[in-house]
C-alpha positions in Angstrom: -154.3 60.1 -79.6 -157.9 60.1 -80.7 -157.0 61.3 -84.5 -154.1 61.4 -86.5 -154.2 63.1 -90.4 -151.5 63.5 -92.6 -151.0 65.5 -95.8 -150.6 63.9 -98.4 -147.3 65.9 -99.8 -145.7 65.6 -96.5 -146.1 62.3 -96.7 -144.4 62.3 -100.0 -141.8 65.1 -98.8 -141.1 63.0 -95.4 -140.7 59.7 -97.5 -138.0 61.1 -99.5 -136.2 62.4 -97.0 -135.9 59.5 -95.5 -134.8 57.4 -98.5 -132.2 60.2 -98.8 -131.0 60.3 -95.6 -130.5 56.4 -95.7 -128.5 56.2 -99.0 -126.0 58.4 -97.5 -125.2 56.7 -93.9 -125.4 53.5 -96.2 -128.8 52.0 -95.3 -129.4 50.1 -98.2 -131.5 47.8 -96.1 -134.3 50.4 -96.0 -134.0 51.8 -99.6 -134.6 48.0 -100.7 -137.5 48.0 -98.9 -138.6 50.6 -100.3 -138.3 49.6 -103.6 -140.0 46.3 -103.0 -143.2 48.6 -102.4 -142.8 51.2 -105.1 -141.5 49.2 -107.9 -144.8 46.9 -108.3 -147.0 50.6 -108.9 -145.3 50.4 -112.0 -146.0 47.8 -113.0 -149.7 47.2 -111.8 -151.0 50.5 -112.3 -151.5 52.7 -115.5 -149.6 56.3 -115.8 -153.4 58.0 -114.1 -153.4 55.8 -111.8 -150.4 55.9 -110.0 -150.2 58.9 -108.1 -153.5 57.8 -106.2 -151.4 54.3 -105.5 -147.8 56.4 -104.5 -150.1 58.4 -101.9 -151.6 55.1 -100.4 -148.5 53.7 -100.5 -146.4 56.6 -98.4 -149.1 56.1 -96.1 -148.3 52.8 -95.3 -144.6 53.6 -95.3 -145.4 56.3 -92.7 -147.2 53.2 -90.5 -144.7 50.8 -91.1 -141.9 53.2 -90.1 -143.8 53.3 -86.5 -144.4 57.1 -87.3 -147.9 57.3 -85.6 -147.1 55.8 -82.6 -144.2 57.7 -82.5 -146.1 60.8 -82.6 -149.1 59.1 -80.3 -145.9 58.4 -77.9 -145.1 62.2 -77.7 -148.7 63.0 -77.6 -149.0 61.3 -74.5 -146.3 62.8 -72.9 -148.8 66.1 -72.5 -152.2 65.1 -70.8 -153.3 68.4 -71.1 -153.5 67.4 -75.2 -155.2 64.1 -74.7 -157.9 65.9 -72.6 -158.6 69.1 -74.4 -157.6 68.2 -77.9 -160.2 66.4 -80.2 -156.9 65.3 -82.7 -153.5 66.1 -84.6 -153.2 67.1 -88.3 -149.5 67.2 -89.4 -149.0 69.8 -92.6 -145.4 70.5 -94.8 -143.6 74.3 -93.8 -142.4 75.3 -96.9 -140.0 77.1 -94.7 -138.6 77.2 -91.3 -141.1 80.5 -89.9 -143.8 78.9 -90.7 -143.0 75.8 -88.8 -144.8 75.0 -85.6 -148.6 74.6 -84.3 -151.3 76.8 -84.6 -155.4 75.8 -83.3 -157.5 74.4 -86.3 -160.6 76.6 -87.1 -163.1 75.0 -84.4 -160.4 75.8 -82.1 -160.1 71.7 -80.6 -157.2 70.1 -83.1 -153.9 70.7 -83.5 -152.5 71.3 -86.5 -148.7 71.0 -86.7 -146.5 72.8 -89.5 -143.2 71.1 -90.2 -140.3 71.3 -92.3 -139.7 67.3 -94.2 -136.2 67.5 -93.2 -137.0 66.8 -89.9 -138.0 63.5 -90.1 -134.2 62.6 -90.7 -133.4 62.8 -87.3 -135.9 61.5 -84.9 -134.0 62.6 -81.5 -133.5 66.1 -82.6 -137.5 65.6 -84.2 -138.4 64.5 -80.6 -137.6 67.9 -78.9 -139.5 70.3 -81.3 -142.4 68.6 -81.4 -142.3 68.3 -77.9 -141.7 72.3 -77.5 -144.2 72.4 -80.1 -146.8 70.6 -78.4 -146.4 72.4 -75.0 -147.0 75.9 -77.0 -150.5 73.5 -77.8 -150.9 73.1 -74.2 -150.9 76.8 -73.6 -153.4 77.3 -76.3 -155.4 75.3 -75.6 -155.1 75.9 -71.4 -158.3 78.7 -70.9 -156.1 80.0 -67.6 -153.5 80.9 -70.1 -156.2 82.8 -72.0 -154.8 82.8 -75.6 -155.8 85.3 -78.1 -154.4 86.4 -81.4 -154.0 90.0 -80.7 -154.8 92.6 -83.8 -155.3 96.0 -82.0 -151.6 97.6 -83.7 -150.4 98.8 -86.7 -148.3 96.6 -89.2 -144.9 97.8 -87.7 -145.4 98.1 -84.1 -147.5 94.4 -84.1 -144.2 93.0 -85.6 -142.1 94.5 -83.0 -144.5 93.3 -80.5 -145.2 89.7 -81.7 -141.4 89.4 -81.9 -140.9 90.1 -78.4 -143.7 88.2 -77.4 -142.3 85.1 -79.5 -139.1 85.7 -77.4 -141.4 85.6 -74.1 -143.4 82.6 -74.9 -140.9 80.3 -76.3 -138.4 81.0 -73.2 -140.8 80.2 -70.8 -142.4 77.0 -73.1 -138.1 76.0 -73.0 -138.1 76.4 -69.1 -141.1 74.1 -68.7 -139.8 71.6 -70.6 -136.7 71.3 -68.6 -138.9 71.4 -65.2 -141.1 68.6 -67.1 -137.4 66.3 -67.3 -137.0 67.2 -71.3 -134.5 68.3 -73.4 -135.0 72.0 -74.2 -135.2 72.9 -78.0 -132.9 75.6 -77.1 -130.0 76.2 -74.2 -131.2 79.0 -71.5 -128.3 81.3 -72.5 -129.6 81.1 -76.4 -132.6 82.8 -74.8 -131.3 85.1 -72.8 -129.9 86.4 -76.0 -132.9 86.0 -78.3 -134.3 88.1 -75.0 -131.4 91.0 -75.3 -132.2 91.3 -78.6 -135.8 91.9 -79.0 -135.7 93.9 -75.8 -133.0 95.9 -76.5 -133.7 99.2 -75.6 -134.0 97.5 -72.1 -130.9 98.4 -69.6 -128.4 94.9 -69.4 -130.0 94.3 -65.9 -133.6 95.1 -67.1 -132.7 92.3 -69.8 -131.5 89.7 -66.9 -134.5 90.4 -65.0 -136.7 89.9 -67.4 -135.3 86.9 -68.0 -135.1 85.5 -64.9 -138.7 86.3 -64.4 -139.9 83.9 -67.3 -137.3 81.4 -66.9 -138.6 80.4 -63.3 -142.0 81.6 -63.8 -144.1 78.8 -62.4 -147.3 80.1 -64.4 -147.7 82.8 -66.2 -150.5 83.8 -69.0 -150.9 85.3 -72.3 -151.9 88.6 -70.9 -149.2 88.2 -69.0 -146.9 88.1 -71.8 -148.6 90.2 -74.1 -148.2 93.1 -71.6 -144.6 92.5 -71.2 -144.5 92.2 -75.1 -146.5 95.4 -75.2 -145.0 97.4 -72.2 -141.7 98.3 -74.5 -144.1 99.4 -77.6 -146.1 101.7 -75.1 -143.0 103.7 -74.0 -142.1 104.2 -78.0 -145.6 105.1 -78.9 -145.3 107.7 -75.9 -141.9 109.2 -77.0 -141.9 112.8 -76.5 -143.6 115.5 -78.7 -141.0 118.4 -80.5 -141.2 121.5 -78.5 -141.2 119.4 -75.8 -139.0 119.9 -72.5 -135.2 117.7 -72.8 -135.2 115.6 -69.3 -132.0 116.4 -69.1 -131.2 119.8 -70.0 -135.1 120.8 -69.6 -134.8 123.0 -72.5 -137.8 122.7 -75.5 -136.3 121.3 -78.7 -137.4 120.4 -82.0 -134.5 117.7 -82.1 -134.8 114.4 -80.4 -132.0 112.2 -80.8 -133.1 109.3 -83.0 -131.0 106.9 -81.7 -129.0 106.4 -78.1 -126.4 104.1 -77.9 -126.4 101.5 -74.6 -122.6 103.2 -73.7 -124.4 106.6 -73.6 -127.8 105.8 -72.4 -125.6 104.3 -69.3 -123.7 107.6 -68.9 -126.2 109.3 -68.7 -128.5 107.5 -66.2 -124.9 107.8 -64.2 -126.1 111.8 -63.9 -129.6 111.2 -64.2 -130.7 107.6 -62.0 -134.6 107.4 -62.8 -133.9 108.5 -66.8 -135.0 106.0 -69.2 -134.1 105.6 -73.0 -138.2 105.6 -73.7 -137.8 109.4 -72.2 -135.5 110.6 -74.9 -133.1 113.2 -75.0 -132.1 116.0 -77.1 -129.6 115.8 -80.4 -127.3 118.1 -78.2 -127.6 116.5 -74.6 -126.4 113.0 -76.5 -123.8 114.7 -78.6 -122.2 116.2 -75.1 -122.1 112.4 -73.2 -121.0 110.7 -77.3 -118.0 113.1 -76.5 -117.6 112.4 -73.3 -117.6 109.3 -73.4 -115.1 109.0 -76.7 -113.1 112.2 -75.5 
């Protein structure tokens, strides 16, 4: 790894997690260690002084612990990092969404959000970073051709960026397991995380679309985007009052807001090529609701 930097309250933050973590499975052997470093600030250095002495100090806990060629170890597990990235800057997540890595400002480093926590369990550590530093990969691959996108409005970029999370992170999951990895989640936890942001999607839309990431050999940000997109497109394109119902073809005023997956599928039973982006009026749904509830 060409650089590794450190902030200096993650430091702090992944110092005492550790301490706490080894009081209670009983490590006293590393707590007295600890001590042996710490306690001599006190007496050495004046009240000003010491937090300047605490934040060299965690520093050389964090070396002595073998954390940097822990994370140099899992760096080299990802060529791609080693040749496009210039180095790795490791910053606290005050809380769990706004964990994970991001491009630094010129675009070449890394920089990697994380939670202190954690550091308490290496082998479970050992799998996010790794999905972490394949999303890195991606960003930093120019055939994957990432962006940050900021062509929607508030709501629908949510919806979108949600979806695409869903997208990237399956197929980031499915590489890793291809690569010989654990995967920082099981392919069924996607498949639901998939059902969910896709959920005006038929059931076997939904299994399609997740068999198409999952064994994706390559696919691109465009690629995603689109997919992400594709779903917001319909929503944007929903039909007009005064407008004809597919089903009934008569103009109304009132579009069902809302179509549940029982009725959409009755109805595509009548109607094959209908889709739930097409709508369908208050009183069309109202006659399959009771149809299908008698």
């Amino acid at each position: 790894m060409p650089t590794l930097r450190i902030e200096p309250q993650l430091l702090e933050s992944l110092t005492a997690v550790e301490l706490g973590h080894a009081a209670q499975t009983g490590d006293r052997a590393l707590v007295r260690d600890y001590h042996s470093f710490a306690d001599p600030v006190y007496e050495r250095c004046a009240p000003a002084e010491r937090d300047k002495a605490f934040a060299q100090l965690h520093l050389v806990w964090f070396e002595q612990r073998g954390w940097r060629k822990w994370f140099g170890a899992r760096w080299a597990e990802f060529p791609e990092l080693a040749a496009r990235a210039a180095g790795l800057l490791l910053l606290e997540a005050r809380w769990k969404q706004e964990e994970g890595a991001v491009l630094g400002r010129d675009s070449t480093g890394v920089c990697l959000r994380v939670l202190p926590i954690r550091f308490a369990n290496r082998a479970q550590f050992e799998v996010f970073v790794r999905h972490e530093f394949l999303h890195a990969c991606d960003m930093l691959d120019p055939a994957f051709g990432y962006r940050i996108e900021h062509s929607e409005p508030c709501s629908a970029a949510n919806a979108s960026a949600e979806r695409y999370r869903a997208l990237w992170c399956a197929y980031v999951d499915a590489r890793m397991t291809r690569r010989g990895f654990v995967s920082l989640v099981q392919p069924d936890t996607h498949r639901r995380a998939l059902a969910h942001a896709f959920s005006a999607l038929t059931a076997a839309q939904q299994t399609a679309l997740f068999e198409q990431v999952w064994n994706a050999a390559t696919l691109t940000h465009a690629e995603l985007y689109e997919r992400a997109r594709r779903l917001e497109d319909k929503r944007t394109n929903a039909p007009r009052p005064g407008t004809r119902c597919p089903l009934c073809f008569f103009p109304t005023f009132d579009w069902a807001s809302n179509i549940a997956p029982a009725v959409a599928r009755s109805i595509r039973a009548d109607f094959p090529t209908w889709d739930v982006s097409n709508g369908a009026c208050a009183r069309c749904v109202e006659r399959y609701e009771l149809t299908i509830h008698g």
